[in-house]
N, C-alpha and C positions, 0 to 999 in steps of 0.2 A: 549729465548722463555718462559722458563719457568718464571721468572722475569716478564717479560710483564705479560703474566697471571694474576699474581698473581697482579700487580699495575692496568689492567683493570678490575678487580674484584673490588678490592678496589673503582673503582672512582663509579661504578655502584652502588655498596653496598650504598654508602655515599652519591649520588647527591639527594634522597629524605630526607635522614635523619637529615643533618644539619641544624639547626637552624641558622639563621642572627645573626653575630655576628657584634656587632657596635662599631668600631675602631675609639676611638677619639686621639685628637693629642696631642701625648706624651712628648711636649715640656717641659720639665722640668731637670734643675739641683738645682739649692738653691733655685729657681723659680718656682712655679707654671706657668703654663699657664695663663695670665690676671690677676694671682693671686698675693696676696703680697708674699714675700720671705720667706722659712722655717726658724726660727730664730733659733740660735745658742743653746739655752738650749735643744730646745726638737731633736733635732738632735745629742746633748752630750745624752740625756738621751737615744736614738735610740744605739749608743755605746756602753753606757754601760748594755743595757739590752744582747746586742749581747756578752760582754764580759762575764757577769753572768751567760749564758745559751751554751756559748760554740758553739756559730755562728763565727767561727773565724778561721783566717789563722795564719800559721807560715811562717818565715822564714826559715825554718828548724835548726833554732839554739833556741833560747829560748824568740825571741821577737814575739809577739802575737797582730794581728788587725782584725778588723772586717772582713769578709767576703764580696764580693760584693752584696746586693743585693737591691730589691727593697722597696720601703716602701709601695705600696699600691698592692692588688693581681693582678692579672690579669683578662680579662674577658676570659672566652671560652666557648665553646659549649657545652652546659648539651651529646647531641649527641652525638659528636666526643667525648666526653671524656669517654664516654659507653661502643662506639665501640670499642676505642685502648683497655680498658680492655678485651673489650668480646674477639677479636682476639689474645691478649698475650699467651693465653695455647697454640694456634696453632703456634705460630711462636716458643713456647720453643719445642713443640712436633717436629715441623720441624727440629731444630737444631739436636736436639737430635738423630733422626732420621739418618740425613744424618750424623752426626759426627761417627756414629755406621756400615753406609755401606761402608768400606774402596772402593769397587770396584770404587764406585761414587765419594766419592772424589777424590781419585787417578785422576781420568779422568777429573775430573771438573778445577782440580788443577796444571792438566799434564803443562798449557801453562802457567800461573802465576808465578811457579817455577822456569822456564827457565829466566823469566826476574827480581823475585825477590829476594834477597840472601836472605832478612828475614824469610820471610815465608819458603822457601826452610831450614831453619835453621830447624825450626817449624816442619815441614813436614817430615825430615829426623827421628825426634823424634819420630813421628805418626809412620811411617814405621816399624820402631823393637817393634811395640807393636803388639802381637800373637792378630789372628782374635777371639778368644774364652774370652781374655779380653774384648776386642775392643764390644762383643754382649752382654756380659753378667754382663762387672762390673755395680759397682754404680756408677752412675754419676753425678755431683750436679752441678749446675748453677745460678748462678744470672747475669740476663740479664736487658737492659735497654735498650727501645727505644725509640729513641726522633720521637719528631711529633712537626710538623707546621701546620699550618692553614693557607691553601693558602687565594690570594686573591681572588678567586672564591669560599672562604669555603669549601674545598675541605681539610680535613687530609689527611697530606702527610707525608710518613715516612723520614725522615732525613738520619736514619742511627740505626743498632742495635749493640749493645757492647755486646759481649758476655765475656769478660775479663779484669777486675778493671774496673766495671763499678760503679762509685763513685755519691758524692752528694744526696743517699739515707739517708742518718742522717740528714745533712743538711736542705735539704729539709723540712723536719717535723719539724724543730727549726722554721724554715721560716713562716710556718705556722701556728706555737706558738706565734712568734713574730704581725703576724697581727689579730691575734687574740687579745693579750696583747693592743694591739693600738686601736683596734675598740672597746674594754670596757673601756680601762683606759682613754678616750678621746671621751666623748660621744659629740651629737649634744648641740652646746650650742645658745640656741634659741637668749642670744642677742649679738651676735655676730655678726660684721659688716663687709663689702665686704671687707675692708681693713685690716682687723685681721685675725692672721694664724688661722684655727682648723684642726684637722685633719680628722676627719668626711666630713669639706668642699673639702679638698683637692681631697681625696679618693672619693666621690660624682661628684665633677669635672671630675677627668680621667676617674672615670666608668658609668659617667652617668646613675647614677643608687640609689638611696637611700642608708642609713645608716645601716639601717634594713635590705634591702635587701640583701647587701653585706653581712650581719652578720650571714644572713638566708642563704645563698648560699657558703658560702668560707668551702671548703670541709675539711674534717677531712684527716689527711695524719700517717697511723700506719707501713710509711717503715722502720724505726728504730726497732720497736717489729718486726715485720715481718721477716727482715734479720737477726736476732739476733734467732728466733724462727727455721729456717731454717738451719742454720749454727750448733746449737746446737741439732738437728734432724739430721743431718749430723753425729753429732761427737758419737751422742748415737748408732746409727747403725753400726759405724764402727768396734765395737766391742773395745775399747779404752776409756772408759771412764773414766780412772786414768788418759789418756793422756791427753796430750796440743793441741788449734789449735793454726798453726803459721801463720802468717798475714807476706804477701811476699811484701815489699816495696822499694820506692825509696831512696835513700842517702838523707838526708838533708831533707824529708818528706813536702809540703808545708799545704796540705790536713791532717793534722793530727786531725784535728779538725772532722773531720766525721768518722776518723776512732778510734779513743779514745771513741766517741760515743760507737759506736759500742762493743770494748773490754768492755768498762763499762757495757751494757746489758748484756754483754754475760754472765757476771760473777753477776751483783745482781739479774739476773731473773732465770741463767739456771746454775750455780755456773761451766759454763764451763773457763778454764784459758787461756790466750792468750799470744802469746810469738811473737815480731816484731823481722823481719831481714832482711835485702837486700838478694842478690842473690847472695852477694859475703862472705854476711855473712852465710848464708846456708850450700854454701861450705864448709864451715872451721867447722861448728857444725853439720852438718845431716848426716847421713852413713844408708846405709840399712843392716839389718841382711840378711845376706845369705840364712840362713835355711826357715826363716818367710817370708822376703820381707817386716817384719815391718822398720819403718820409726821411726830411733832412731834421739832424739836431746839432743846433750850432752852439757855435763855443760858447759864447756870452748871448743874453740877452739884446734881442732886439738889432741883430747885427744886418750889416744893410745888403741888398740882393746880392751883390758881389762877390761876398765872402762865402756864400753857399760852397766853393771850395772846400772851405776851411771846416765845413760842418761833415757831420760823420751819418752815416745812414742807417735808420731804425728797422731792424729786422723784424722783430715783435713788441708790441705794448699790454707790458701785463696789467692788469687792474688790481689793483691793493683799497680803491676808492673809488667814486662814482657811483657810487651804490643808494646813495641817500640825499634828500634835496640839501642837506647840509653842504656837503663839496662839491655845491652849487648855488657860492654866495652872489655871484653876479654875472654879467652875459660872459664875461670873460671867460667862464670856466666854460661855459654852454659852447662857445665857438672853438674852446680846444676841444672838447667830446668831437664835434662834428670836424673839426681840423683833420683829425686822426681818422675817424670812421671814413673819409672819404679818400683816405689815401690806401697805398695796396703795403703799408705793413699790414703784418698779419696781427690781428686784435684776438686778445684775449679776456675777457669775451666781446667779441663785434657786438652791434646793439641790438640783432637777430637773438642770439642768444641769452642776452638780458632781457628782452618784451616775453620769450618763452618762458624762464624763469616768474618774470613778473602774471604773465597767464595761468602758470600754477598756484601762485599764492593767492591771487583775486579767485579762481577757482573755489579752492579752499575755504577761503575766506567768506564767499558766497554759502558755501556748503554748509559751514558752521552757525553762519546767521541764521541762513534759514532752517539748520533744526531747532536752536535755542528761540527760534521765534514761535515755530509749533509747540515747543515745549511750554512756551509763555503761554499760549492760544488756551491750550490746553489744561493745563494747573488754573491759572490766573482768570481765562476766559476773556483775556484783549489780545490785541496786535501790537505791538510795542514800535 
C-alpha cells in the first residue's frame, strides 16, 4: 500500500509536467541510420580519448579497454530530469528514516527473511546493533536511482541501490567525452550526405541541431560531488590521520571509476585510500576493544601488539557486498559484521542496505502480484 502511494503520486505529479520527448530510431552500429559508415580512424581516436581520460574497464588483471558506451547523448526531458532531482532528498530521507526505525523493519522484513538466506545474513547483522546506535550514529549514503521514460512519458523508477552504487565517475568522463566531440568536430558546411561528420550523426539521432545539443548536454559534477561527501565523512569521523577503505570485488572489473574516485579524494581533499575485498579485511581490520576504533594493519594477520603499527579507518566505502557472491565463505560474513560493529562510519551500514533491500522485495512483490492477476485473468489459473 504504501508503494502504491508512493508510484500514484508520482504518475499524478508527472502527467502535466513532462515535456514530449521525440524518439528516433536508433539503428546504428558502424552504421548510421541511412547514413554512410563511421570510419575506422575517428572511432580509434573515440578509443583512445576513452584510454587517456580513464573511460575504461579492466579485466581485473592489468589489460585495460574502453568502457561501453554511447557516442552521441541522449535526449530526455528538461522535466523528468528536474523532478528525479527535486524528489532524491525525499527518497534519501526515507531511507534513512526507516533504516533507523528497527520496529519497522523488523516487520517489513519479517517474510523476506524466511525465504531469503541473504538478506537474513544482512539482517542478522542489523539485529545485534543496540537501538541508541541504530538513532543516533552517523550515517552516510550514496544512493542511485535509475529512471526510464516510459512510453507514455511517464518517469518511472527502475530500481534504487542503496550499496556500491557505481558509474558515478564514469559517468562525468562520459560527459567530457561528448563534449570533446561536439567542439573538436564542428558543423562542416561542405560536407556531403555521403561523408561521415560527427555533428551530422549526432543531429540525425537527436534530431535536433549542433548548437542546440551543445546548448543543452548538461554539465555532470558526480565525480567532485562523491569525492566531497566521502571526505565530509572522513573529517567528522574524528580520524583524519586515518585512511578510508574502499570494500571491493576480487579481480575488480570497474576499477576504472573507482581509481577516479581515490584519485579526487586524495588531490582535492588529501584524504588516503586503501582497496581490499572482504576476505581481505579479514586478515587486516580488528576493532580496539576499549574504542570500538577500526584499526587497519600493515600486513595480514599481524599479532595484538602491533596494533600501533596499524592506521585507523575513518570510513568503509562499499564497492561489494552487495550480492551472495562476495560472500563465498564465513570469512567474508565476519568481516561485514567486523566492520558493522565498530564506530567507522560505514557506507552503507547494513540499516541502509535492509532498506534498500525492502524496496526491491517491495517491488518485486508488486510486480508478481500483478503479472499473476494478469495470469488469473487471460489464462484462468494461479500460477
Amino acid at each position: 500500500v504504501f508503494l502504491g502511494k508512493i508510484v500514484l503520486s508520482f504518475r499524478h505529479s508527472l502527467r502535466p509536467s513532462l515535456l514530449p520527448v521525440r524518439r528516433p530510431n536508433y539503428r546504428m552500429a558502424t552504421q548510421a541510420a541511412n547514413g554512410p559508415e563511421i570510419p575506422e580512424p575517428f572511432l580509434k581516436s573515440v578509443n583512445a580519448w576513452c584510454g587517456l581520460h580513464g573511460l575504461m574497464y579492466t579485466d581485473g588483471k592489468l589489460n585495460w579497454y574502453p568502457a561501453p558506451i554511447s557516442l552521441v547523448p541522449n535526449r530526455f526531458s528538461r522535466s523528468a530530469f528536474d523532478f528525479a532531482q527535486t524528489i532524491q532528498p525525499i527518497w534519501n530521507k526515507l531511507i534513512d528514516r526507516i533504516s533507523r526505525d528497527k520496529e519497522f523493519l523488523v516487520t517489513e522484513l519479517h517474510d523476506v527473511v524466511k525465504a531469503d538466506d541473504f538478506t537474513k545474513r544482512v539482517y542478522d547483522i542489523y539485529m545485534k546493533i543496540n537501538e541508541d546506535t541504530l538513532k543516533n550514529s552517523l550515517q552516510f549514503g550514496i544512493f542511485r536511482s535509475d529512471y526510464m521514460l516510459n512510453n507514455d512519458k511517464r518517469l518511472l523508477q527502475v530500481e534504487i541501490n542503496t550499496i556500491a552504487a557505481s558509474f558515478g565517475c564514469l559517468s562525468k568522463k562520459v560527459v567530457s567525452l561528448h563534449q570533446h566531440l561536439l567542439s573538436r568536430y564542428p558543423p562542416n558546411p561542405t560536407s556531403t550526405p555521403s561523408t561521415f561528420t560527427y555533428p551530422a550523426l549526432a543531429e540525425a539521432l537527436l534530431d535536433t541541431s549542433h548548437s542546440e545539443i551543445k546548448r543543452f548536454l548538461q554539465e555532470n559534477h558526480s565525480l567532485e560531488r562523491l569525492a566531497a561527501a566521502i571526505a565530509a565523512a572522513h573529517r567528522v569521523s574524528g580520524k583524519e590521520d586515518g585512511v578510508v577503505v574502499f570494500i571491493v570485488q576480487p579481480d575488480e572489473r570497474n576499477q576504472g571509476d573507482q581509481r577516479a574516485l581515490e584519485e579526487r579524494l586524495w588531490e582535492g581533499h588529501q584524504v588516503r585510500v586503501e582497496f581490499l575485498t572482504l576476505a581481505e579485511a579479514h586478515a587486516r581490520m580488528v576493532v580496539q576493544s576499549s574504542s570500538q576504533d577500526l584499526i587497519l594493519l600493515p600486513t595480514a594477520n599481524s599479532q595484538e601488539g602491533e596494533y600501533a603499527d596499524g592506521v585507523a579507518v575513518s570510513v568503509v566505502y562499499y564497492r561489494a557486498g552487495y550480492t551472495p557472491v562476495d560472500y563465498p565463505s564465513e570469512v567474508e560474513w565476519e568481516a561485514r559484521e567486523r566492520i558493522e560493529m565498530s564506530n567507522a562510519i560505514k557506507c552503507p551500514n547494513v540499516g541502509y542496505h535492509l532498506a534498500g533491500e525492502l524496496f526491491v522485495a517491495a517491488l518485486r512483490v508488486f510486480y508478481v502480484g500483478i503479472i499473476s492477476l494478469l495470469m488469473f485473468i487471460i489464462l484462468g489459473f494461479t500460477p
